[in-house]
C-alpha positions in Angstrom: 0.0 0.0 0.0 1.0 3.5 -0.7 0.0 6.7 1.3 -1.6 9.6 -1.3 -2.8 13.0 -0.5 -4.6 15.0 -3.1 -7.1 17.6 -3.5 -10.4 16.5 -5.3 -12.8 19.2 -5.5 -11.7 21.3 -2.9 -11.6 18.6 -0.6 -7.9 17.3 0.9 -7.6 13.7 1.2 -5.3 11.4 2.3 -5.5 7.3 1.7 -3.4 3.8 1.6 -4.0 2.5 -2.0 -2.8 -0.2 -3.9 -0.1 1.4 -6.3 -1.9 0.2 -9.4 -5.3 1.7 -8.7 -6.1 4.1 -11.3 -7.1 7.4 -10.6 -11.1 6.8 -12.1 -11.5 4.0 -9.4 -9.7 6.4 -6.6 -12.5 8.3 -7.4 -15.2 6.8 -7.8 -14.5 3.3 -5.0 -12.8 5.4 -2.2 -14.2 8.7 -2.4 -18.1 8.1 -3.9 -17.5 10.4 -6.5 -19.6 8.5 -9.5 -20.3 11.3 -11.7 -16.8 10.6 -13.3 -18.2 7.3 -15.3 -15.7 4.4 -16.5 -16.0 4.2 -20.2 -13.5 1.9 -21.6 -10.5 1.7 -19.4 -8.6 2.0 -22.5 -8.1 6.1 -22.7 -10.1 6.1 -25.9 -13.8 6.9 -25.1 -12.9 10.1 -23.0 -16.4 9.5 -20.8 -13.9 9.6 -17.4 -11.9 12.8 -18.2 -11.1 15.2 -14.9 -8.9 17.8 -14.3 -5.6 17.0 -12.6 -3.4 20.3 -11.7 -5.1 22.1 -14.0 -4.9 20.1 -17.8 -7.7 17.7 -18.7 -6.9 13.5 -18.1 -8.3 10.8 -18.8 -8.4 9.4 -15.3 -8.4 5.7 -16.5 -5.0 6.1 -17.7 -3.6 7.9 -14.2 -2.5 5.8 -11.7 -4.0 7.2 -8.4 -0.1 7.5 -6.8 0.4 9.8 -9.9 -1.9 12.3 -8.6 -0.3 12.2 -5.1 0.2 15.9 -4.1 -2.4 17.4 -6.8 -5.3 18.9 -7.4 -8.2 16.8 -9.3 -11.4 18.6 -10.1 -14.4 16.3 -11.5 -17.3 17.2 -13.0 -19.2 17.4 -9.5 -16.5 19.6 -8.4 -17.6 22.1 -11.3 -20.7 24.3 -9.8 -20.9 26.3 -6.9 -23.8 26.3 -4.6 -25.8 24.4 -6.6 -25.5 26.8 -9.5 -24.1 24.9 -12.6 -21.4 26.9 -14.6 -22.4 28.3 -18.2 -20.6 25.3 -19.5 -23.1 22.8 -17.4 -26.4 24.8 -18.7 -25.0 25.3 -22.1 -24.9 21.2 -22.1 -28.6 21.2 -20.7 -30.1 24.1 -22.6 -28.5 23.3 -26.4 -29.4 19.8 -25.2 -26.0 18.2 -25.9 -26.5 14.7 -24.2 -28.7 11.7 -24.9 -27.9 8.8 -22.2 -25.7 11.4 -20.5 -22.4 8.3 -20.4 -20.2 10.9 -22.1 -21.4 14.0 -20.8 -19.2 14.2 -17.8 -15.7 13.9 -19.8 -17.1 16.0 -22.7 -17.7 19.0 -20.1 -14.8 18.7 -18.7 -12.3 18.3 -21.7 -14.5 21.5 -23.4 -14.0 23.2 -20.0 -10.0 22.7 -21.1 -10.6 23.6 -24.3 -12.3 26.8 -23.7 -9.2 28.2 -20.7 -6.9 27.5 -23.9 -8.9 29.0 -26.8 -12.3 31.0 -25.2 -13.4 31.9 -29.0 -13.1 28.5 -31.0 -14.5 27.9 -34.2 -16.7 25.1 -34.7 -13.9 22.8 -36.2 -12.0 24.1 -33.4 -14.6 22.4 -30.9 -14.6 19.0 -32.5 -10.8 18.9 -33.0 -10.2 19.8 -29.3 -12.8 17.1 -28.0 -11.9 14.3 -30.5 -10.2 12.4 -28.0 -14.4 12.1 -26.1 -16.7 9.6 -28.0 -20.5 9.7 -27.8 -22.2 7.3 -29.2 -25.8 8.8 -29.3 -25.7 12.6 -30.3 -23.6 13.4 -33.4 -22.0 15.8 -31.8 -23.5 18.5 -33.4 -25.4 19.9 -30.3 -22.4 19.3 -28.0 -20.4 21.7 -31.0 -23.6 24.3 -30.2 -23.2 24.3 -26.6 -19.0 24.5 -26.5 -20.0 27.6 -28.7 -22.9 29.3 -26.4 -20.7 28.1 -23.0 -17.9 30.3 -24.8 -20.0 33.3 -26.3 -21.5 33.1 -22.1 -18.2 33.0 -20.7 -17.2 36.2 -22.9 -19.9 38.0 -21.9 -19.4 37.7 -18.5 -15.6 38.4 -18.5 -14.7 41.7 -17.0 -14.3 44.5 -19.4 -10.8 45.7 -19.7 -9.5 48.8 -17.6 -9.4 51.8 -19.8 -5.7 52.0 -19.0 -5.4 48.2 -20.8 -7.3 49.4 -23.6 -4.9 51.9 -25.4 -2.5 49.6 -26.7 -2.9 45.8 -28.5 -0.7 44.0 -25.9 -3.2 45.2 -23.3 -0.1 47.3 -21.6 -1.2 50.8 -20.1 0.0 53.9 -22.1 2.9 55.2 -22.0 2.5 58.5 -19.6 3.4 61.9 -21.5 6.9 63.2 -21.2 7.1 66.2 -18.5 9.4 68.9 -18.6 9.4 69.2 -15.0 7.8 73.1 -15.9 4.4 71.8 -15.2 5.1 71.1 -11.9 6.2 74.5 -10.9 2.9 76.5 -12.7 
């Protein structure tokens, strides 16, 4: 047995495992957390996909000891108070699930996809999720709801400060030159 710690969802938690328990069982056998599904233990279908120090994994293919020390977020980790993220309603609203197997690994690989690229294009969407099967949708409503989660997300972002806006890196302006004579009028 091997002794892990590891943040999952907030939540610090330290355990004896078996070193070759993979990270989806970690989650799911010790800590009850089901809504990360086992697919196809395999890393192909994507359904078990979490975040693990911030990069999307597919937590079949992590060996729990591999995540000693970091920081996991699943898809139950994602709202706040009961209030689902614009990712999560985007996923309901665009109605971007059938049997809901996939649903958990496709929100959270899109929620990666969309902290690298917040504007993607359609073809943008489906080449970042490629590595997430669903079997029942065609994927054409989960594309529609990556796209509304993103236009959501932009909308809510902070505007810039106006002392961002005056140059394209985002860098403040440059002040004005002085003389030093405006100081003594």
């Amino acid at each position: 047995m091997t002794r892990i710690s590891m943040t999952v969802d907030g939540t610090r938690y330290e355990d004896e495992v078996e070193p070759r328990l993979l990270l989806v069982h970690y989650l799911r056998d010790h800590l009850g957390l089901t809504g990360t599904p086992v697919g196809c233990d395999t890393a192909n279908c994507g359904a078990c996909t979490v975040e693990l120090d911030g990069d999307s994994v597919k937590s079949c293919n992590v060996l729990a000891v591999q995540a000693d020390g970091g920081e996991v977020t699943t898809v139950q980790g994602l709202a706040s108070d009961g209030v689902w993220t614009p990712l999560q309603t985007a996923f309901h609203e665009q109605h971007a699930l059938q049997c809901g197997y996939c649903t958990p690994g496709m929100i959270m690989a899109a929620r990666d996809l969309l902290e690298e690229n917040p504007d993607p294009t359609p073809e943008e969407i489906r080449h970042g999720l490629e590595g997430n099967l669903c079997r029942c949708t065609g994927y054409q409503n989960i594309v529609r709801a990556v796209l509304a989660a993103a236009e959501e997300r932009r909308r809510r972002a902070p505007a810039p400060r106006p002392t961002d806006a005056g140059r394209p890196d985002g860098r403040p302006e440059a002040a004005p030159a002085t003389t030093g004579q405006e100081a003594r009028t």
